[in-house]
NUNU-985228 format. One record per residue (C-alpha): x, y, z; chain; residue in three letters. Coordinates in nm, 4 decimals. Each point is the difference from the previous one (the first is absolute). Layout:
N
+----------+----------+----------+-------+-----+
|       xx |       yy |       zz | chain | res |
+----------+----------+----------+-------+-----+
|        X |        Y |        Z |     A | Ala |
...
+----------+----------+----------+-------+-----+
***
This chain:
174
+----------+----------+----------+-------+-----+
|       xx |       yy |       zz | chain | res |
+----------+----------+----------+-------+-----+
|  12.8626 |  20.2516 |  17.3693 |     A | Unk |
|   0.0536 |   0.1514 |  -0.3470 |     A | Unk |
|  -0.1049 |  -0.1300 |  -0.3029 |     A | Unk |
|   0.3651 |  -0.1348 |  -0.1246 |     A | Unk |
|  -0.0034 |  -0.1747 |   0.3212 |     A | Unk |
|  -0.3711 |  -0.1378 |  -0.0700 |     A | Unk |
|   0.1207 |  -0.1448 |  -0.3484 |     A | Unk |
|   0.2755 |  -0.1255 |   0.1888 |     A | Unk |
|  -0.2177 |  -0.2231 |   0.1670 |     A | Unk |
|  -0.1762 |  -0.1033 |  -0.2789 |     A | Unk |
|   0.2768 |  -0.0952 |  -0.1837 |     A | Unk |
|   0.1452 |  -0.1953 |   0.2756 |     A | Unk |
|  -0.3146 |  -0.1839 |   0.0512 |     A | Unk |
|  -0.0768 |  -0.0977 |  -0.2876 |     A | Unk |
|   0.3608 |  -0.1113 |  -0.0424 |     A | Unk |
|  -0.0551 |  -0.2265 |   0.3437 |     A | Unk |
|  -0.2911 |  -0.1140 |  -0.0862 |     A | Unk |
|   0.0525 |  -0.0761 |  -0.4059 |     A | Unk |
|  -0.3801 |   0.1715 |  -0.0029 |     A | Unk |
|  -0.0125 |   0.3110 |  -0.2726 |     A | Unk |
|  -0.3018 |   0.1447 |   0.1700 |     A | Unk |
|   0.0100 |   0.1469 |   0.3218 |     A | Unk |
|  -0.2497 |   0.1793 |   0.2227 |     A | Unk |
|   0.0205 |   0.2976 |   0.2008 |     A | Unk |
|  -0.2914 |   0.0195 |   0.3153 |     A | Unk |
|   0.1248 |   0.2560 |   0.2551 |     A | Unk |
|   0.0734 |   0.3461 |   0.0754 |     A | Unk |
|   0.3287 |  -0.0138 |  -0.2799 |     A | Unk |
|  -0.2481 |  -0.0961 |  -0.2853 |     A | Unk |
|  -0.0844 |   0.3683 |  -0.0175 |     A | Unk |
|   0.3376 |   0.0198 |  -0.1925 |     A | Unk |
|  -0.1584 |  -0.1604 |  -0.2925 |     A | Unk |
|  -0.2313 |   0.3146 |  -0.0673 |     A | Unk |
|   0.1900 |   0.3134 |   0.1589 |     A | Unk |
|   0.3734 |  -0.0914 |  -0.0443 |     A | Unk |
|   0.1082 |   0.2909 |   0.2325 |     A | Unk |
|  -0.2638 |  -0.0220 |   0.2480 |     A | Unk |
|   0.0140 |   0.2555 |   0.3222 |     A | Unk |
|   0.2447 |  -0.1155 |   0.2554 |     A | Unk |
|  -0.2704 |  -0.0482 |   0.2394 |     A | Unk |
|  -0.1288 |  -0.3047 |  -0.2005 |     A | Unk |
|   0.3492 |  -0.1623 |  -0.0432 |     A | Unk |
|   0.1083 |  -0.0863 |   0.3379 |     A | Unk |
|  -0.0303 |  -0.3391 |   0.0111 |     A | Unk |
|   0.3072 |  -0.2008 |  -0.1161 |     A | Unk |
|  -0.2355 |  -0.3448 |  -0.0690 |     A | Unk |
|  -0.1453 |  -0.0961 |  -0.3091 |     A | Unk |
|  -0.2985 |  -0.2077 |   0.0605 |     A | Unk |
|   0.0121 |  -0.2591 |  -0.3616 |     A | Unk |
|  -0.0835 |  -0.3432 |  -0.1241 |     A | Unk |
|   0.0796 |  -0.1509 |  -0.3204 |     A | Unk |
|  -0.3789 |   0.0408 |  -0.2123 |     A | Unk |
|   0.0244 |  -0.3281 |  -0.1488 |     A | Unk |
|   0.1841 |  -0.2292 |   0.3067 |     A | Unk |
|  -0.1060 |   0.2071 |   0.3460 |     A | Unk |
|   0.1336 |  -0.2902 |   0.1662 |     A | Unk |
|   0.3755 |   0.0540 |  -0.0878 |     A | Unk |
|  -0.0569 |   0.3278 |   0.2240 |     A | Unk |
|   0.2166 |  -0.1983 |   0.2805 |     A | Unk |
|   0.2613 |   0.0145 |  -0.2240 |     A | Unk |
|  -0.0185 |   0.3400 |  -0.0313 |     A | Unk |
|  -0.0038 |   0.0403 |   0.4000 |     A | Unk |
|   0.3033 |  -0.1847 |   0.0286 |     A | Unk |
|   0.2404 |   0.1480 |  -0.2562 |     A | Unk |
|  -0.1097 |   0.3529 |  -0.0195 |     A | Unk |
|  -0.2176 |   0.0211 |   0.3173 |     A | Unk |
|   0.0690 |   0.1901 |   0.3314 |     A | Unk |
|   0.3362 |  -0.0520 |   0.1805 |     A | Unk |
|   0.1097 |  -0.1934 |  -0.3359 |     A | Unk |
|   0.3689 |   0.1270 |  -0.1606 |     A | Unk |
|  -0.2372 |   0.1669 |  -0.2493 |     A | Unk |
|  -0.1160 |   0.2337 |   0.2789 |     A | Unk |
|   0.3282 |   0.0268 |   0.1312 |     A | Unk |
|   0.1362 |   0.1365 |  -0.3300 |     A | Unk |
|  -0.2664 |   0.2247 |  -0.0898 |     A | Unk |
|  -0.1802 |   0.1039 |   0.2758 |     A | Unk |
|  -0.3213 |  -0.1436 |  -0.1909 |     A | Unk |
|  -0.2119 |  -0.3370 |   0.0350 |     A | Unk |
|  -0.2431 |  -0.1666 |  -0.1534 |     A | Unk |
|  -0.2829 |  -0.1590 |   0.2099 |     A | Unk |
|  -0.1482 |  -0.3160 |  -0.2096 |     A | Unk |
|  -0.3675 |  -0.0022 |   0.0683 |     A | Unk |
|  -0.3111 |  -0.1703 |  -0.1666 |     A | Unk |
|  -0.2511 |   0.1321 |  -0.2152 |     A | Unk |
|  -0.2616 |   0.0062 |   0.3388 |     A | Unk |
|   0.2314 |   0.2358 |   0.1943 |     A | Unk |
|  -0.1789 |   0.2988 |  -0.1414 |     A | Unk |
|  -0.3902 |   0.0549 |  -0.0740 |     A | Unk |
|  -0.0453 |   0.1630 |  -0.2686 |     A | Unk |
|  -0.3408 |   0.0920 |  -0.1823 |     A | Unk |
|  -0.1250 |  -0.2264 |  -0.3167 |     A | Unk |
|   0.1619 |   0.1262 |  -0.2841 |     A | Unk |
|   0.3339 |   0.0544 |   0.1280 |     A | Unk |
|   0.1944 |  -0.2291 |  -0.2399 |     A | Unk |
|  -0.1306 |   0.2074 |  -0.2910 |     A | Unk |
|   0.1381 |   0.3131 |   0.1130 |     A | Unk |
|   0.3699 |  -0.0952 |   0.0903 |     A | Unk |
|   0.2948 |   0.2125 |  -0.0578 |     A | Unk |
|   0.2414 |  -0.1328 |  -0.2172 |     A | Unk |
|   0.3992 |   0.0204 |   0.1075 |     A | Unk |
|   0.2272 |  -0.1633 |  -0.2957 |     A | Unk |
|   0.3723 |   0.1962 |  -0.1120 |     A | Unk |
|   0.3538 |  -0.0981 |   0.0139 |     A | Unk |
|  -0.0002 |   0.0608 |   0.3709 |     A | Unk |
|  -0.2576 |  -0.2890 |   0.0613 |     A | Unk |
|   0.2189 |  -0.2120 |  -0.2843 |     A | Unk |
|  -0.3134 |  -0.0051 |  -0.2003 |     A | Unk |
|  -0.1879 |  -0.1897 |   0.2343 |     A | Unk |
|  -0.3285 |   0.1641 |   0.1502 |     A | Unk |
|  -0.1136 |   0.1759 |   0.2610 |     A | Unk |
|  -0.3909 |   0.0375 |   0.0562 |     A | Unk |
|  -0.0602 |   0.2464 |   0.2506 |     A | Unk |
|  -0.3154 |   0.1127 |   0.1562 |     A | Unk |
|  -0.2203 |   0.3105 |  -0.1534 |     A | Unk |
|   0.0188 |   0.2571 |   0.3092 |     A | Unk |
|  -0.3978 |  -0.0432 |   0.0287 |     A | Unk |
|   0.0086 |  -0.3539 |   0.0463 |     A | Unk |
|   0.3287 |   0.0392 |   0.2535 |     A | Unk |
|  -0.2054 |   0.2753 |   0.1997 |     A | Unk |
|  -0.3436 |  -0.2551 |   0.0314 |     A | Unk |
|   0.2369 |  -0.3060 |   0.1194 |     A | Unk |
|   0.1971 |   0.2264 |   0.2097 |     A | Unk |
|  -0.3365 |   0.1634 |   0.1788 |     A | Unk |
|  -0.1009 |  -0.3859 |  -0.0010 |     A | Unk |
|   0.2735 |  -0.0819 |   0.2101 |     A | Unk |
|  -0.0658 |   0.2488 |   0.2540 |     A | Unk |
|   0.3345 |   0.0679 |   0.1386 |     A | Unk |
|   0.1002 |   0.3275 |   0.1301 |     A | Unk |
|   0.2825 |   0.0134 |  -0.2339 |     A | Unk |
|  -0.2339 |  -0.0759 |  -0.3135 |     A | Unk |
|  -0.2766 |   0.3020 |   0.1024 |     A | Unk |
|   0.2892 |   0.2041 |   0.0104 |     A | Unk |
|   0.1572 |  -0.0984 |  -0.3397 |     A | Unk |
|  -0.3504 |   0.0520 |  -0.1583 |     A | Unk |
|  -0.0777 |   0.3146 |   0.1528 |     A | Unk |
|   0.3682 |   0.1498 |  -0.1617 |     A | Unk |
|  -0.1590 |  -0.1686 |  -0.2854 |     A | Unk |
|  -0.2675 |   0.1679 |   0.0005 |     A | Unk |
|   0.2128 |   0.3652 |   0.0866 |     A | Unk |
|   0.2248 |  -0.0858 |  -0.2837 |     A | Unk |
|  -0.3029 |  -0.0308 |  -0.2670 |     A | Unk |
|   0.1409 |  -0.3339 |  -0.1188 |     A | Unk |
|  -0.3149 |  -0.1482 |   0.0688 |     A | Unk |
|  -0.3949 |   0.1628 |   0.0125 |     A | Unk |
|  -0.2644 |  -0.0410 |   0.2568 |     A | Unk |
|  -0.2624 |  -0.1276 |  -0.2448 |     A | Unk |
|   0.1911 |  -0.2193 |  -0.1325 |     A | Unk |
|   0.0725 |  -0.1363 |   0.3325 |     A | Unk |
|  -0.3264 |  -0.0834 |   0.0751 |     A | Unk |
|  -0.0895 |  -0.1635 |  -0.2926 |     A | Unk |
|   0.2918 |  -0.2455 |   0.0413 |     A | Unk |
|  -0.0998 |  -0.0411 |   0.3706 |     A | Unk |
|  -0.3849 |  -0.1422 |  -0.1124 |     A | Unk |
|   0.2161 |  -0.2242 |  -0.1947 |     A | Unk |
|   0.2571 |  -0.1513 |   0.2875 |     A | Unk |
|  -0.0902 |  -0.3523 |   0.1282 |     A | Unk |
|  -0.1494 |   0.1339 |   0.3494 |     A | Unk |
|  -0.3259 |   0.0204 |   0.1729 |     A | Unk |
|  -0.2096 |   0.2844 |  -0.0582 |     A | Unk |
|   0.0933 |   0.1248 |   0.3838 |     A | Unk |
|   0.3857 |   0.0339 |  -0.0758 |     A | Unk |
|  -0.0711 |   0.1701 |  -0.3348 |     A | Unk |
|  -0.2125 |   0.2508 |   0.1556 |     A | Unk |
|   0.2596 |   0.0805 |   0.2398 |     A | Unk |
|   0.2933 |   0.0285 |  -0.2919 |     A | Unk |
|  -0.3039 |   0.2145 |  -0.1503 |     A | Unk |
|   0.0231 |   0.2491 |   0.3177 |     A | Unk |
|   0.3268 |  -0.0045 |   0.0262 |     A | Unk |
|   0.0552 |   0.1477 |  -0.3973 |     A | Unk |
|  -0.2888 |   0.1805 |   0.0795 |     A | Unk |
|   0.1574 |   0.2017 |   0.2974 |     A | Unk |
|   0.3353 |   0.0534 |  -0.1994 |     A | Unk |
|  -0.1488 |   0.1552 |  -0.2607 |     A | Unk |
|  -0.2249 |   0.2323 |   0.2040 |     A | Unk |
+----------+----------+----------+-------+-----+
***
């Protein structure tokens, strides 16, 4: 996904939706900080959102701009409505958003993820895919190590899983 097609989605959402605030969780919200991001971190054609103010109009954003809608059809993009407890992010997260607002998004905004909070909730997750996207992260110097583990003491988890995100940076950066 490119950034056009990004504020694409935002625009369309908020459009749905009648919400002027939208917010970006996954993988795509790293197009918020680095417009042009390495291909590697683009792949996926889903944008993970919810309206900031109304998460529960994200059904309606599921069924006219979701997967297998005419939206996806036409574009080869989708948005995936989620809620605001899809990703875990570490305490402070809402301070550091991204902001997305031109013509393309109609005005209306886009906040998207700060790469270090997108790297914790993707470690948090745990998927395959996600240690992968943070490790080309990590290769691509959009986000540091130390910074990493600061936001990790910070993610909702037990002290266990946080020392294992902890190893994990830990090894990368070695």
């Amino acid at each position: 996904m490119r950034r056009t097609e990004l504020e694409h989605i935002i625009r369309a959402a908020s459009a749905i939706t009648d919400q002027y605030e939208i917010v970006v969780v996954g993988s795509q919200s790293i197009l918020g900080a680095v417009p042009v991001p390495p291909a590697s971190l683009t792949e996926s054609m889903e944008a993970d959102i919810y309206p900031l103010q109304r998460p529960d109009l994200a059904d309606l954003i599921d069924g006219a701009i979701g997967e297998g809608s005419t939206f996806h059809d036409c574009f080869g993009y989708y948005a995936q409505g989620v809620g605001p407890e899809t990703a875990l992010l570490p305490e402070g997260w809402q301070d550091r958003l991204i902001r997305i607002q031109n013509s393309n998004t109609d005005l209306k905004i886009g906040f998207c993820l700060e790469p270090h909070d997108l790297a914790v909730s993707k470690l948090a997750a745990g998927r395959e895919k996600d240690w992968i996207f943070v490790a080309e992260m990590l290769k691509h110097r959009i986000v540091d190590g130390s910074t990493l583990l600061q936001r990790t003491e910070k993610l909702p988890l037990s002290m266990e899983r946080k020392q294992r995100i902890a190893a994990w940076i830990n090894a990368h950066l070695a």
